[in-house]
N, C-alpha and C positions, 0 to 999 in steps of 0.2 A: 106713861110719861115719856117726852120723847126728850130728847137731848140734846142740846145745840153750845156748840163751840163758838166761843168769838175769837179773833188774834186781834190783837190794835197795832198799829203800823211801828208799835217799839217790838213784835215779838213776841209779847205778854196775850198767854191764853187765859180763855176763862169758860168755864164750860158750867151751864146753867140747866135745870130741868123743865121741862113744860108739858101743860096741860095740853091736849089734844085740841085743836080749835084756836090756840095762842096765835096771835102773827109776831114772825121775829121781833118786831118793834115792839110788844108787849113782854117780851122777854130781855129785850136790851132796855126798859125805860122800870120794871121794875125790879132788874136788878143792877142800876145804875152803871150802864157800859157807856166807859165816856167816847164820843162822837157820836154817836144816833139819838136823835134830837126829837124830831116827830112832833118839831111846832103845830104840824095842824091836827094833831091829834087821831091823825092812821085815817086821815080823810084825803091820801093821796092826791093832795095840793099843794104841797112843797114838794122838797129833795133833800130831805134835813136825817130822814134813815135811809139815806141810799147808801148801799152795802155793797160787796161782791159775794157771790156766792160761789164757794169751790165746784171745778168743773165736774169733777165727777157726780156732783147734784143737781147739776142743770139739767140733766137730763130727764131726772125727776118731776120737776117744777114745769108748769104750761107756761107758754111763752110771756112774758110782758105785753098786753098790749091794751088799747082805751088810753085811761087817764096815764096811766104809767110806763105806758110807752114816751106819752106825749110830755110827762115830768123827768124821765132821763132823758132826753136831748138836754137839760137843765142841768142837771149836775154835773159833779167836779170830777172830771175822766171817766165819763162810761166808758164801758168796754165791755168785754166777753165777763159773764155772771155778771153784770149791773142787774141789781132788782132794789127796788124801793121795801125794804121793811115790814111797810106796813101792808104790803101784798100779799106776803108768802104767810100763808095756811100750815100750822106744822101737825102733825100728824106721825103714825108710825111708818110710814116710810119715808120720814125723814129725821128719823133715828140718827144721832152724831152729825147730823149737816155741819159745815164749817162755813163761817162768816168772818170775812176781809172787813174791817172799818177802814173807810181812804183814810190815807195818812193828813189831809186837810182838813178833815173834820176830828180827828182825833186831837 
């Protein structure tokens, strides 16, 4: 099981367990983290789980790019860790990853 942290823009952690093979967005829609939305169903055609990812796991994670490069230009303040939800593959080496919800979609 690997383990993933959310904060939501009040401060409020929540740290949730997952199946290997989960994408963030499966772990924020089934255990109801409010702002990550995932209208299209982890079909990387909104911007409705677009998250930040703490830096020290980006390094982890392969670059964004395809559809999900091209879906953050979209969203509400990309920046350094924007990744879409329903992209990131969690696995054991992303053990404890920590996920930013923007504070607009919170």
């Amino acid at each position: 099981m690997t383990k993933v942290q959310f904060v939501l823009a009040s401060g409020e952690r929540m740290t949730f367990k997952a199946k290997q093979g989960d994408s963030i967005l499966d772990v924020a829609l089934d255990n109801g983290v409010a702002g990550i939305h995932g209208q299209c169903g982890g079909g990387c055609t909104c911007c409705t789980c677009h998250c930040y990812v703490a830096g020290e796991w980006l390094a982890k994670l392969d670059e964004p790019c395809g559809d999900e490069a091209e879906m953050l230009e979209y969203a509400w303040q990309p920046g350094s860790g924007s990744r879409l939800a329903c992209q990131v593959a969690l696995g054991p080496h992303l053990d404890g990853i920590e996920v930013r919800v923007p504070a607009q979609q919170s």
